[in-house]
N, C-alpha and C positions, 0 to 999 in steps of 0.2 A: 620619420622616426630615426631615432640617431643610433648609431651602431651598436651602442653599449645597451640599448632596449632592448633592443631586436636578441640581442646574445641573451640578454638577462628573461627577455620573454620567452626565449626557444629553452633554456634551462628549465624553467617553471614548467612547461609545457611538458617535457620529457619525464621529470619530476613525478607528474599528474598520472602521466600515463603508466609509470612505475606502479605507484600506488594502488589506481587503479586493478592490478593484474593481484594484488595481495589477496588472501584469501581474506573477509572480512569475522572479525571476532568477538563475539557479542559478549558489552559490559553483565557484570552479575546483574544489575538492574533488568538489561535488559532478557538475560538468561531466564530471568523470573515469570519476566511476559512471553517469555518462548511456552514453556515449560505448562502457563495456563493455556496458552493459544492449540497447546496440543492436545488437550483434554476437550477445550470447545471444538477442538476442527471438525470430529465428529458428530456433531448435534448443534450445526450453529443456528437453530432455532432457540436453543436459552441463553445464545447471547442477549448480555443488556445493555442499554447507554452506558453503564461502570465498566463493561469492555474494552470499549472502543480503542481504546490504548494497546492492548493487548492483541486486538482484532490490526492493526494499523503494526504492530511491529511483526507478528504470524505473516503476514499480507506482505509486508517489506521481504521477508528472507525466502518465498514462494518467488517472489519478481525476480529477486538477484539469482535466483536458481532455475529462472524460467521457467517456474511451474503458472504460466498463465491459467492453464485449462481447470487446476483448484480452484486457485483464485475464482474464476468465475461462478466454476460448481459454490463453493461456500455465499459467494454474493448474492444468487440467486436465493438461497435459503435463508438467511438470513432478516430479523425483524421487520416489515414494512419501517419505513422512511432512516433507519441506523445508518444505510451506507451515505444518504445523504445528508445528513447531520455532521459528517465531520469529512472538511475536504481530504483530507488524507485519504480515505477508504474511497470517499467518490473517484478521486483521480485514479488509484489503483482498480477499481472496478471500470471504470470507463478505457483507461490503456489496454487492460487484460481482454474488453468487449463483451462483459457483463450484459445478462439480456435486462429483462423487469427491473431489475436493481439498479441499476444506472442510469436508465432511460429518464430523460427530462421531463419533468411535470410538466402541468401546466404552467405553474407558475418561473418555471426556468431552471429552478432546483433538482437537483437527483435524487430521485426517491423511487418508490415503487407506483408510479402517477397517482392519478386525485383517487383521496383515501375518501371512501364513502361515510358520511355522517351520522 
């Protein structure tokens, strides 16, 4: 790698980690889905599939605050098969170490395992 890389990678890099340390400041968009995600945090059994968005940006600002132990708490209550329906929630419910709610189905998928017929 030729020197001017190496200088121009190590700039980017410190750049990153600048950044990084910012406090993060949520668009009104996304202010919006804060705002419902704090009315479902307490009852996240009427979340629905039209959540998921909302359930997925709540879940994002829990992670960068290190609230794992919610996260979990809300996954496990949460609809059978929702967290596995959208990898967003699966991945933050599997990082955080969600019990039932994350756990792999049979079929390889994250859900709440084989849903009875």
């Amino acid at each position: 790698m030729s020197r001017d890389a190496a200088q121009t990678l190590r700039r980017v890099a410190e750049l990153r980690t600048l950044c990084l340390r910012l406090p993060h400041l949520p668009t009104e968009a996304e202010a919006a889905l804060l705002r419902r995600f704090d009315a479902l945090a307490g009852a996240p059994e009427a979340v629905t599939a039209g959540d998921v968005e909302v359930v997925a940006a709540g879940w994002r600002r829990w992670w960068r605050r290190g609230e794992a132990d919610r996260l979990r708490a809300m996954a496990d209550r949460l609809p059978p098969g929702l967290v596995g329906s959208d990898r967003r929630l699966a991945s933050y419910a599997l990082a955080a170490g969600a019990g039932a709610a994350s756990a792999p189905t049979a079929s390889g998928s994250l859900g709440r395992g084989p849903q009875s017929t």
